[in-house]
Structures are given as C-alpha cells and as structure tokens.
N, C-alpha and C positions, 0 to 999 in steps of 0.2 A: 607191642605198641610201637608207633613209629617215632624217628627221632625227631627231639623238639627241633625246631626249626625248618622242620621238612615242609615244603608247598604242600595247597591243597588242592588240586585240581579239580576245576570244576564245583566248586562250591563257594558261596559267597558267605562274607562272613562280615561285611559291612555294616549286617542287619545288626550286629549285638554292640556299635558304640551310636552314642552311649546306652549301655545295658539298660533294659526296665526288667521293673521284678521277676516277673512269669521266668525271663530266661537268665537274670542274678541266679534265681531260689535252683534251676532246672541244673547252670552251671555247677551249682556246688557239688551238686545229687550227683549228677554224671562226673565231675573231678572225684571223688569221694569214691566211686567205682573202680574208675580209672589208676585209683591212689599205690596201688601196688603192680600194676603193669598187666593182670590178668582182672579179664571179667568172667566170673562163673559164671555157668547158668542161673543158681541161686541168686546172684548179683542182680544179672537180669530180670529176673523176674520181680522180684524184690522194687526195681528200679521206677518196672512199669507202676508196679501196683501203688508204688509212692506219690508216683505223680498223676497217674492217669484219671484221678477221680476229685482232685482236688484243681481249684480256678486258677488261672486261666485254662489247665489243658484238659481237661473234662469237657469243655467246648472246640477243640483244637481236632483236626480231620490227621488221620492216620498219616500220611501226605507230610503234613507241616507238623508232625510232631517227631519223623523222623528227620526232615529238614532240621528241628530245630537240637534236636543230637547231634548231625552231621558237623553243622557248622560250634558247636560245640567242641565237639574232641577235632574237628578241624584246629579249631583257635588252642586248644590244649598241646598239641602236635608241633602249631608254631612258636606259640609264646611260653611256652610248661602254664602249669596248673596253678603255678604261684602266683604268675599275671594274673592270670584267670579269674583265679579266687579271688582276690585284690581288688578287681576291679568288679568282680559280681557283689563282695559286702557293701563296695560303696554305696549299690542299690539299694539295699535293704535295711528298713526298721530295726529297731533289737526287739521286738519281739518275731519278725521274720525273721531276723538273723538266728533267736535261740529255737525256732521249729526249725530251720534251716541247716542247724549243727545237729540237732536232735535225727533229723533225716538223714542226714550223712551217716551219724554214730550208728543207727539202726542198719544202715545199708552196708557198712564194713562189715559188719557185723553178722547178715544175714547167712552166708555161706559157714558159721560157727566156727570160722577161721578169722583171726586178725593179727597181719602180720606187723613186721616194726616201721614198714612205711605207711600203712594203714595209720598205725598209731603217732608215726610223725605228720601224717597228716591231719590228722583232728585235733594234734597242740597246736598247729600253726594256725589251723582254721577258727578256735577257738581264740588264741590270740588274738589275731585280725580283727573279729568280731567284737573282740575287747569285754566276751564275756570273763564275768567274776567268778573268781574257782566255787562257790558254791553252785555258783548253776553250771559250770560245766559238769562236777560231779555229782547233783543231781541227777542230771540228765543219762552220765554214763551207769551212775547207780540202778534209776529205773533200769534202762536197757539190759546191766550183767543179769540182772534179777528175770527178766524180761528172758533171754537167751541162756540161760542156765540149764543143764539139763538132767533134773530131778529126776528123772522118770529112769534115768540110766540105770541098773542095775552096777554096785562097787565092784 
C-alpha cells in the first residue's frame, strides 16, 4: 500500500468533500479492506458483492464505480484512513452507520483471516460511529457465527 501522504496523480478527489452517503458508506467498505495493508482476492470479491447491488451503485457504470475506488484509496494514501473514516461517519445516520460497521466487520472477515489491525480498526470505527457495545457485539456475534467453520473436520 502506498505511504500516507503520497500524491495521487491523475485523479481527482475534490469530488468526496463534502462526502454524501453512497461514498461516506463505499469509504468505510474500501478503508476496512485496506485496514491491514493487503487486499485478498477474497476481500475483493467480498467488496464488490457488498456494494455492487445495493443503491446508489447498483445504478453506477463500471467506469464510475471504479473512479469512485480510485479516488478513495486515493484520499486513504494521502490523508490515512482515520481522516477518512472521520469524515465519511459524519455522513451517515446510525442506522447507516450500524449496516456500515456490519459491512466492514463481514469484509475483514471474509478472507477467514483477521488480523490486529483489522481488529484495531473496527474499535476505532465503532467508536467514531459512537455505536453501543451491545450493537457492536451483536453485530460481531452474528458475523463469528456467520464465518465459523463447522463443517471443518477436528
């Protein structure tokens, strides 16, 4: 991943102040990927599927949903993730906020790997959000439940 602070050439990133939801909710998804420095393929994929079918970008052209990545981890690159996130909750309702944390916690989650920056960044992000430990551990409840794997032979 590149260092915070690095230029982004050739990409405009004017478009995200101030933030509206579609790219608050997209920022967190894509920070929350980003959250430990590698994106899996599983991440990936995981990432699209999160958003791809849900509004605004179910109507969004290939084109401008990777524009709206770009200037994403663009803006993660220059200002870290912590701006980021910061300034994408301000966007959001708390109940976008708590499908917003719920999306992130699934998306670290998806590669069946999470590491301690993963998991320092879903306190911080929960924080921020100013959700209440019951719903953040709801949320992560479903999900361990959700991503456990039963089926494993001991």
């Amino acid at each position: 991943m590149a260092v915070q602070g690095q230029p982004c050439w050739n990409v405009k990133t004017d478009f995200l102040l101030p933030m509206e939801t579609g790219t608050a909710f997209a920022a967190i998804a894509i920070a929350a990927v980003a959250s430990d420095g590698v994106c899996t393929r599983e991440e990936a994929r995981a990432l699209r599927r999160e958003l791809e079918f849900r509004y605004p970008y179910v109507h969004m052209e290939e084109g401008a949903m990777g524009q709206l990545f770009d200037q994403v981890l663009c803006r993660i690159r220059q200002d870290g993730s912590d701006v980021l996130v910061a300034e994408a909750t301000q966007a959001l309702n708390h109940q976008q906020g708590l499908t917003a944390f719920a999306v992130a916690c699934r998306l670290v989650r998806s590669d069946y790997r999470v590491t301690s920056d993963e998991e320092d960044f879903l306190d911080n992000l929960a924080q921020v959000l100013g959700l209440s430990s019951s719903e953040r551990q709801t949320i992560l409840d479903v999900l361990s439940t959700l991503y456990r794997d039963v089926l494993k032979p001991h």
